[in-house]
N, C-alpha and C positions, 0 to 999 in steps of 0.2 A: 918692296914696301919699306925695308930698313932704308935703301938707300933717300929716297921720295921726306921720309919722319928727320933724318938728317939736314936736310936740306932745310927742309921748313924752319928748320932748329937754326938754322946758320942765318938764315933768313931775318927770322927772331930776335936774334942774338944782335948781327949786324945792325937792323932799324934800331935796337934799343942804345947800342952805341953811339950811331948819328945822333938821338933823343935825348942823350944821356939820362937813360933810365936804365936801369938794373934789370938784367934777362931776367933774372928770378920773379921779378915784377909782374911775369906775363906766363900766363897759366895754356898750356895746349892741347882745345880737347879733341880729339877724335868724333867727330859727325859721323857713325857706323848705321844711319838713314837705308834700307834697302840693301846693305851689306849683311851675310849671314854669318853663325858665331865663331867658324872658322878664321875668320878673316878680323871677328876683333880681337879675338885671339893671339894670333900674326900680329896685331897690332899691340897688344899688351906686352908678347916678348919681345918686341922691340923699348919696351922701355913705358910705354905707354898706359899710364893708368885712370885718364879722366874722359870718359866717354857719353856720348850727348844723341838723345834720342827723341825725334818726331813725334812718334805717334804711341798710347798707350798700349793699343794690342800687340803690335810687333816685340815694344820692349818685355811685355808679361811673357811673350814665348821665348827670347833671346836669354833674357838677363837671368832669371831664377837661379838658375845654376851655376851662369860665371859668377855670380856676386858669392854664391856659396862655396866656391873651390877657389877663388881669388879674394880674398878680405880686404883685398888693397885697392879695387876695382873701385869705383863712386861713378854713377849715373846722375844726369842733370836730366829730364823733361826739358825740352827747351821746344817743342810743339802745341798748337795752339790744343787748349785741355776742355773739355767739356766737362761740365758740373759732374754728369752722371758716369764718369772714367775717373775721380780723385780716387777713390777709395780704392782701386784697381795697382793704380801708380806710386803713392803714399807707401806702401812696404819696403818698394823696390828703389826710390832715387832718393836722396840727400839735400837735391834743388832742384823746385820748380823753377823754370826760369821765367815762364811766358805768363806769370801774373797780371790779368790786364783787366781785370776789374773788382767790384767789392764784393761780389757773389761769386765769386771765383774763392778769393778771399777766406770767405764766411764757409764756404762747404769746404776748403783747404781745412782750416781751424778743426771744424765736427768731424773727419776723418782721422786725422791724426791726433786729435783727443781722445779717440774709439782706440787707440793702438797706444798711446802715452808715446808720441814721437816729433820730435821738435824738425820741424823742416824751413831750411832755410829757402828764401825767394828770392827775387829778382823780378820790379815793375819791368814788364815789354812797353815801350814808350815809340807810339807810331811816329817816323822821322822823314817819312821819304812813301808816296804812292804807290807801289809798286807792293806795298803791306797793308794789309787791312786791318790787321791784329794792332793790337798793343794799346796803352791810354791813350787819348788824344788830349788831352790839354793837362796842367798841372794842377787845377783841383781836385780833380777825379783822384788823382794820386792822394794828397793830400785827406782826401775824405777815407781812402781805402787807410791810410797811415791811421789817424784819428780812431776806426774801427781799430785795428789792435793796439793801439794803446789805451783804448778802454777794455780790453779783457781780463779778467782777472787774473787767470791764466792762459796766455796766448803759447800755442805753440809755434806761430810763425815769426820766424826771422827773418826781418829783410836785411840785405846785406849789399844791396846794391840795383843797378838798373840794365835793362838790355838791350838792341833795337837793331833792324836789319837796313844797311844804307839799299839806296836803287840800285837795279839792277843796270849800268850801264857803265861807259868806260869812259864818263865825265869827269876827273877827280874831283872837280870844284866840286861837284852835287855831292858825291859818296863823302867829302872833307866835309861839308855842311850837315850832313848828319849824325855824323860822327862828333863833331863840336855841340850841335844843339843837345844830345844825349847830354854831352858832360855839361853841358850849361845848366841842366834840368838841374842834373846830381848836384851840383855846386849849390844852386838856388834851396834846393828840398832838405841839404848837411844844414844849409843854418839855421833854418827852422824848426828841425827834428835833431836836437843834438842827442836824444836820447837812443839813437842809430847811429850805427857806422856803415855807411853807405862806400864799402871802398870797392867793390865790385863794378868793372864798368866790362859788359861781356858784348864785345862789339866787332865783325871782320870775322870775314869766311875767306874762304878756298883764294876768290878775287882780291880782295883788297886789305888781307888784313896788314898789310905792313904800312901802310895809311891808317887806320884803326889804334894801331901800337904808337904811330907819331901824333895820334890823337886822344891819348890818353888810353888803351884798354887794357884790360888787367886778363878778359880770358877770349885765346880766339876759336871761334869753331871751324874747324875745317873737317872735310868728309873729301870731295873730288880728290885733293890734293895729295891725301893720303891712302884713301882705296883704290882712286882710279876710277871711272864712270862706273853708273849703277849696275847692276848686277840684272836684278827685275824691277 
């Protein structure tokens, strides 16, 4: 695994040079998806401390513990969330990533109002077929924005946007969605200057070194670094 988390890193590193953008720029999470806590573990001592998880139930059994013996550890949610799993998830992760509508939103807010805990988010913005999730068009976004900027005390922060390119080995298509994500962000920063939308969490296993030349700041990879799924 060390050798595989190197590699990706040189990888990183290398696109950001062609780009001329700054490695630092670009955040590397760990997708520990149907990996057990052995192995995020493996993955944390290799240097690793930002990890991104699917689904609520998995992360309630995995995570309690590492987050308690490792303080340095941060969990993103970056799976689609059901209303009735926020309260579940909210303890444990730092960023929602998969924001994709305003009642997602609203029950985010009532959760972590319950707990006094500020949680930063990430609109999922549908880019490409192959996803069902995320907003589709930019009012919706804009309207979910509007809801917290009317709260008096909002605990959500947004901080940026996310979105999965298709699954195929077309670049032009996966470049196309990678572009429209940032066109979104560009368009949504001048209307809301009251946000810092620098977040753009875009590129997996496949094609994040595309992703990096197209602006993303965090990539998620899982295959790359564990190896095919376990169960």
């Amino acid at each position: 695994m060390k050798f595989r988390i190197e590699t990706i890193l040189q990888n990183i590193n290398d696109t950001c040079s062609k780009s001329n953008r700054n490695f630092s720029d670009v955040k590397l999470m760990a997708v520990s998806k149907f990996h057990p806590v052995e192995e995020i573990l493996q993955a944390y001592n290799c240097g690793l401390k930002l990890f991104g998880e699917n689904r609520v139930q998995e992360s309630c059994a995995k995570f309690p513990e590492i987050l308690q013996n490792n303080t340095d550890v941060e969990l993103h949610l970056i799976g689609s969330l059901q209303r009735n799993k926020v309260k579940n998830i909210v303890p444990l992760c730092s960023c929602i990533q998969s924001l994709d509508r305003i009642e997602l939103a609203q029950e985010i807010q009532k959760q972590c109002e319950k707990i006094n805990k500020k949680m930063k988010v990430l609109f999922e913005v549908h880019t490409a077929e192959d996803s069902k999730s995320g907003f589709q068009n930019i009012d919706d976004i804009k309207t979910t924005l509007d809801y917290i900027l009317s709260l008096e005390n909002s605990f959500l922060e947004p901080v940026g946007f996310m979105t999965m390119a298709p699954f195929t080995e077309n670049e032009i298509e996966i470049r196309k969605s990678f572009i429209t994500l940032r066109d979104i962000r560009d368009k949504i920063q001048k209307e809301y200057s009251d946000f810092n939308f620098t977040e753009l969490s875009m590129g997996m296993s496949q094609d994040y070194t595309i992703a990096i030349e197209e602006g993303s700041t965090l990539v998620r990879i899982g295959t790359a670094i564990f190896g095919e799924r376990k169960y």
